[in-house]
Structure formats: structure tokens, C-alpha cells
C-alpha positions, -999 to 999 in steps of 0.1 A, spaced: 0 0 0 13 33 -8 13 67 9 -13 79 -11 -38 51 -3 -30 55 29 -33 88 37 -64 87 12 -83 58 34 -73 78 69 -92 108 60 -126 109 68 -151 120 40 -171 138 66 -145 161 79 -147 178 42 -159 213 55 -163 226 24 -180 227 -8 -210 205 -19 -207 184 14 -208 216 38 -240 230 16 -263 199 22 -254 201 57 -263 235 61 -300 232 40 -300 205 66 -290 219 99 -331 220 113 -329 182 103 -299 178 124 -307 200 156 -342 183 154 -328 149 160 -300 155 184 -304 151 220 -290 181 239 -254 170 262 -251 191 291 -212 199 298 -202 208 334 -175 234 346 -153 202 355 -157 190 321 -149 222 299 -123 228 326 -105 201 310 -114 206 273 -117 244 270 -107 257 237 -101 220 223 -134 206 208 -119 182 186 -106 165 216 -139 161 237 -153 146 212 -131 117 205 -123 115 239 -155 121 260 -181 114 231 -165 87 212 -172 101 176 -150 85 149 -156 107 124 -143 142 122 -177 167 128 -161 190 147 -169 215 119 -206 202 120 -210 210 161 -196 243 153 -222 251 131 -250 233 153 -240 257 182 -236 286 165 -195 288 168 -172 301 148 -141 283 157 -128 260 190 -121 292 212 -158 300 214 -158 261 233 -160 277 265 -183 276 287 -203 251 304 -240 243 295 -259 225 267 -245 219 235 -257 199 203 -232 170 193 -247 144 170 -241 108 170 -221 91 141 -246 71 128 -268 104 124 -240 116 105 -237 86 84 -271 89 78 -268 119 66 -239 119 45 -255 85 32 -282 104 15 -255 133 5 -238 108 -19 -273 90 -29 -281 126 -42 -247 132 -58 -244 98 -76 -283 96 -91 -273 134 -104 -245 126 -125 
């Protein structure tokens, strides 16, 4: 295997924060915050993960795929250094994701 494949294979298609994939999630951002349960993050918590999003969620929520981009736009954030204070924020699940990016690529491949 190459480097190319490699490197091709370990990057998520999700983490793709722009073009055609960032679009459909935006026209679909009420779909999203409509079926995410809210997770409440205490002082303790955001203590520890202040600042670093990307990090709370493979570390605290267990997502494998890279949305940090995605929760950004969910809670209205611009960038990680607005990750700072405690209270509720919206972080979906992978498979809502998948699900998601699922009908993304239906939609792209019956276009073409």
C-alpha cells in the first residue's frame, strides 16, 4: 500500500468542511438539531477541554468521524475558542452523520 492510499483511506469523508458536502449540511441543519439530544457539559468537564473541541469529542463522546466542523455550526461557533463555557450543547451521533452523508452521496451519484 502506498502513501497515497494510505493517507487517502485515513481521511474521513465527513471532515470535508467545504464545498458540496458543507452545503447539504447547512439546507440540513433544522434536520440535524431536530434529532439530536441536547449534552449538558459541566465546569469540571470544559475545565479540562476548554478551547479544544476536537478533543472532547473523541475523547468524551466517542465520535470516529471528524464533525467537529458540524457542532460548530449546530451551536452557532465560529471556531474552538468559542468552546468555552459550560452548558448545553448539540453534538450528534455518528450514525446520524452517516445517515446523513449516506443520502448526501445517494443525491450526488443519481445526479451525475
Amino acid at each position: 500500500m502506498g502513501l497515497s492510499q494510505l493517507l487517502t483511506d485515513s481521511v474521513s469523508v465527513t471532515a470535508n468542511d467545504q464545498g458540496p458536502w458543507r452545503q447539504y449540511v447547512l439546507d440540513h441543519i433544522d434536520w440535524l438539531k431536530a434529532r439530536i439530544q441536547p449534552t449538558e457539559i459541566q465546569d469540571l468537564l470544559m475545565n479540562q477541554y476548554r478551547y479544544d473541541l476536537e478533543r472532547f469529542l473523541r475523547d468524551e463522546v466517542r465520535l470516529q468521524l471528524d464533525v467537529a466542523w458540524i457542532v460548530l455550526l449546530l451551536n452557532d461557533m465560529s471556531c474552538d475558542f468559542e468552546f468555552v463555557q459550560p452548558g448545553t450543547y448539540l453534538i450528534p451521533q455518528d450514525a446520524l452523520i452517516n445517515s446523513l452523508y449516506h443520502s448526501f452521496a445517494t443525491l450526488r451519484a443519481n445526479s451525475q
